[in-house]
C-alpha positions, 0 to 999 in steps of 0.5 A: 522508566522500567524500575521507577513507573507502577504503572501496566501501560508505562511499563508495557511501553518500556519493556517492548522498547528495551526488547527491540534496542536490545535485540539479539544481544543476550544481554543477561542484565535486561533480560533479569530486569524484564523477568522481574516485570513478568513475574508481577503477573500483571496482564498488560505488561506481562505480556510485553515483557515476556515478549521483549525476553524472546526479542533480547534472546533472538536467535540463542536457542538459551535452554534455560531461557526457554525452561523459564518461559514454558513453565512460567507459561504453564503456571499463569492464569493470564491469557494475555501473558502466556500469548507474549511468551509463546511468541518468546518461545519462537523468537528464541529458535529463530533460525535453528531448524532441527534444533527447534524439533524438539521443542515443536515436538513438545509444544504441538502435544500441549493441551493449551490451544495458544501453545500449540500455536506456539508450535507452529510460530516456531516451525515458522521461524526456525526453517524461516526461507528454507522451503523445508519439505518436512516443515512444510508437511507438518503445518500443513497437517496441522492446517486440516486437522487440530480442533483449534482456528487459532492454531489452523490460521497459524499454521496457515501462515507459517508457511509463508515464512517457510516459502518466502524463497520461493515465492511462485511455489507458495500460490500452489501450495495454498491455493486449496487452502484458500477455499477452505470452508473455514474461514480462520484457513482462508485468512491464514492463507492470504496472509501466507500469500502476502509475507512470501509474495511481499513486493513481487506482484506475483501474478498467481498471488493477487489472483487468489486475493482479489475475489478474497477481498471483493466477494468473501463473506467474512469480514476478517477474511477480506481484511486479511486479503486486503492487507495482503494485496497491498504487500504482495503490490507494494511499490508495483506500477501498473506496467509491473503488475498488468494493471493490478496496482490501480485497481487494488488502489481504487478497491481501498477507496470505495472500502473505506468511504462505504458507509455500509462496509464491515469495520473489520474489513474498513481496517484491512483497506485502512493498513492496506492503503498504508502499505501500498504507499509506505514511505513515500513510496520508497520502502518495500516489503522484504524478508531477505536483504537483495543479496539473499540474507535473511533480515532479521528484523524483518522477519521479526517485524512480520511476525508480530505484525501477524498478531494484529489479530489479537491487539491491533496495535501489534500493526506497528510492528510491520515497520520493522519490515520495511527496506529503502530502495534507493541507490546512493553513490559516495566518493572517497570522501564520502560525499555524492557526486553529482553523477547519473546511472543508466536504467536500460529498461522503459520508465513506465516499468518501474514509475512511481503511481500517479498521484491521487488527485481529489474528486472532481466538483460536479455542478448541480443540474436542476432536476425538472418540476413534476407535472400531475397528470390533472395539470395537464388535463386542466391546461390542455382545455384551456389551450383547446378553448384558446386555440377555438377563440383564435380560429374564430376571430382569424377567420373574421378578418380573412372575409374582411381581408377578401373584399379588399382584395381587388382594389390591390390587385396590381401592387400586391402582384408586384409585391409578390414577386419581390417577396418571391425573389427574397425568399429564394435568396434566403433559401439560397444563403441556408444551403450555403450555410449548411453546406460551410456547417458539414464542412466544418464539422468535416475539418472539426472531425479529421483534426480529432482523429489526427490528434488522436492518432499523434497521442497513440504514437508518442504513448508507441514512443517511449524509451528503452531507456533512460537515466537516473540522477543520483541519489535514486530510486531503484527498486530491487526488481529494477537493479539487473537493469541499472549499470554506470554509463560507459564513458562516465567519469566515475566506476563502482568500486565493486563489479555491479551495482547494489541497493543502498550506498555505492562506492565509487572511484574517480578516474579523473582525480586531478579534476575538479568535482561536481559535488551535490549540495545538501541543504538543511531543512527549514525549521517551522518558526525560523526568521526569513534568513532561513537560519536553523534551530538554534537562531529561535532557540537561543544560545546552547545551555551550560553544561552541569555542574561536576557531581558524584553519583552514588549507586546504592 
């Protein structure tokens, strides 16, 4: 595709492609390829190859490699493309340290403000999880003192890379720098809080990043905080944060459907909302394998994802820092026993979120007509002259009703006296009534409150402990508390357990193995056997015919 396509888009495609397969290798054959591309000088794929010739050269510190880059970098006119190789540059000299000195030395004095950024990615990348004093001191200088923003927010975040070993020092260090009247610092710190915090839920991080996300008045600035609450939480519950992860979930709801919100900071809450729940609530963030190696990748992933400041698609990148967490154990043949490991922690701990259900439908209430205030005074007249009417004509019959009155004397005596009687019953049969109605209103409240108080007491009763089927989830905070039971019938062939594949040994060899079945998923469009592919697909292809292949 590389050779055979003139096309920038197509060729920016399989650069950044051929750079990530061949990452690390030195491979001097695609590195000349991709040179090539460079030397077209065209903007968009450019940029893409000079990138991918720092990924194939990670880590080499090839003096030659960097010579071609630094004056390529001086000899373009393309903004775009001396970007690409400034972050070559920084791939080339990642993990040298004072190897990289003298290279930062030079590219800090450039008077090209994307080349002293360059400076500062290198800084990041070289001392990348040493928490070295010097480096420390030299972004941070940088941080209040070069005449550039994009090379203050640079070094801003590098510091995270720099602290990501440590990080309950990083809040300290960036703490002041998140209050920087400069906006492009402040963004810089809450990425730096978000790559050396990545999966922690650290306590002090996401308490800079909260009034940064809800109350800062830069849109990018509240981008990058939300983008850095959701590293800093990703895989929390709310048990392991205090509460935080809810609250950080519900805050990416409200962005998003704010109609009135910046798109800019929309953005943040969108890639924030995707971090947060990255596969399937199964990955996290990590600089560092659980055993405390740098990852490579990841720290490359990172990087680049911090570039999604110039080119949003730059986001892709950060899948490269994802980790599984899952523990898989595997017999000698390499197949899972159907086994379970202890977690003697309580399983709120480490529980995944809940799921997001959709809003509830409210019905609709009929809102009350209005009533004009000369509507009234008009229907108030003719209820007086209604009521005046009836006054009359009641009093009219009363007089009739007077001069009958003594020829039933006798029978209305008798019949006031059994109207008398019936209407002491029915006074009676009220009271009894009200007096059921307290009563039951009485049983209606103690069963409330006992309900009530049962719910408290099985939240009180959660378990210590519990266990957890294999293969599992466990997250790299939860592993000092999984181990194997004692009277299982399996052990690990190591000491303690690890993320990732375990190994194990059967005790009982002799004895016939529960093995886990794995099933094939279904595929779309298959019969209703379930049969798989190749039912829909037919018989395989025949393979081609023998040809000689020419290289001219």
């Amino acid at each position: 595709q590389l050779r055979a396509s003139s096309t920038e888009v197509v060729q920016h495609g399989a650069c950044l492609g051929l750079g990530l397969a061949a990452m690390a290798s030195g491979n001097e054959g695609v590195y000349e390829e991709l040179k090539g591309v460079l030397y077209s000088d065209s903007a968009v794929a450019g940029e893409a190859a000079g990138l991918a010739m720092g990924l194939v050269m990670l880590g080499s510190c090839s003096a030659s490699t960097l010579e071609d880059l630094l004056q390529y970098a001086h000899e373009t006119q393309h903004e775009k493309i001396i970007r690409g190789l400034a972050l070559a540059m920084a791939f080339v000299m990642y993990g040298q340290e004072e190897k990289a000195d003298a290279l930062v030395e030079q590219l800090s004095r450039d008077k090209d403000s994307i080349l002293r950024a360059a400076a500062m990615h290198t800084v990041a990348l070289a001392y990348c999880g040493t928490g070295n004093n010097k480096a420390i001191r030299q972004l941070l200088h940088v941080a209040v003192s070069d005449v550039s923003d994009d090379v203050r927010r640079a070094a801003v975040t590098s510091l995270g890379f720099v602290l990501f070993r440590a990080p309950d020092q990083c809040p300290g260090v960036v703490s002041l720098l998140s209050e920087s009247f400069n906006p492009h610092v402040r963004h810089g710190a809450a990425m730096a809080l978000g790559i050396s915090c990545a999966g922690t839920a650290n306590a002090d991080a996401v308490a800079l990043l909260e009034p940064m996300a809800k109350a800062d008045p830069v849109d990018y600035v509240r981008q990058g905080a939300l983008v850095a609450l959701a590293m800093v939480l990703v895989q929390a519950s709310d048990a392991a944060s205090h509460g935080k992860s809810g609250q950080v979930r519900k805050l990416y709801e409200k962005v998003i459907a704010d109609k009135h919100e910046d798109t800019m900071a929309k953005f943040g809450a969108i890639l924030g909302q995707g971090i947060i729940d990255a596969g399937g609530r199964n990955v996290t963030l990590s600089l560092q394998s659980h055993t405390g190696h740098l990852r490579m990748q990841s720290v490359v992933g990172m990087l680049g994802f911090s570039q999604l400041w110039y080119w949003y698609p730059f986001s892709l990148f950060g899948s490269l820092a994802f980790t599984p967490t899952a523990l898989i154990c595997l017999n000698k043949d390499l197949k899972m026993p159907n086994v379970q490991v202890s977690c003697a922690c309580k399983p709120s701990l480490f529980a995944y979120p809940p799921a997001i259900t959709p809003p509830e439908e409210k019905e609709a209430k009929k809102v009350q007509t209005a009533v004009l205030s000369v509507t009234q005074k008009v229907g108030k007249k003719k209820r007086a002259k209604k009521e005046a009417k009836e006054g009359a004509d009641k009093s009219a019959m009363d007089v009739d009703e007077t001069n009958k009155s003594g020829a039933g004397a006798g029978a209305g005596a008798g019949a006031g006296a059994g109207a008398a009687a019936d209407g002491k019953a029915a006074d009676k049969a009220k009271g009894d009534a009200a007096a059921m109605d307290v009563d039951a209103d009485g049983d209606g409240k103690a069963k409330e409150e006992a309900s009530v108080a049962k719910e408290k007491k099985e939240k009180k009763a959660e378990p210590s402990s519990f266990m957890l089927s294999n293969p599992g989830r466990v997250l790299p905070q939860q592993l000092q508390y999984v181990s194997m039971p004692a009277d299982a019938r399996y052990r690990a062939v190591r000491s303690s357990l690890s993320l990732g594949i375990v190994m194990l040994s059967d005790t009982k060899p002799d004895e016939a193995e529960d093995l886990i079945k794995l099933e094939t998923p279904s595929v779309p469009g298959a019969g209703a056997a379930g049969e798989g592919a190749a039912a829909d697909e037919g018989d395989e292809p025949a393979p081609p015919e023998p040809f000689e292949y020419n290289e001219e």
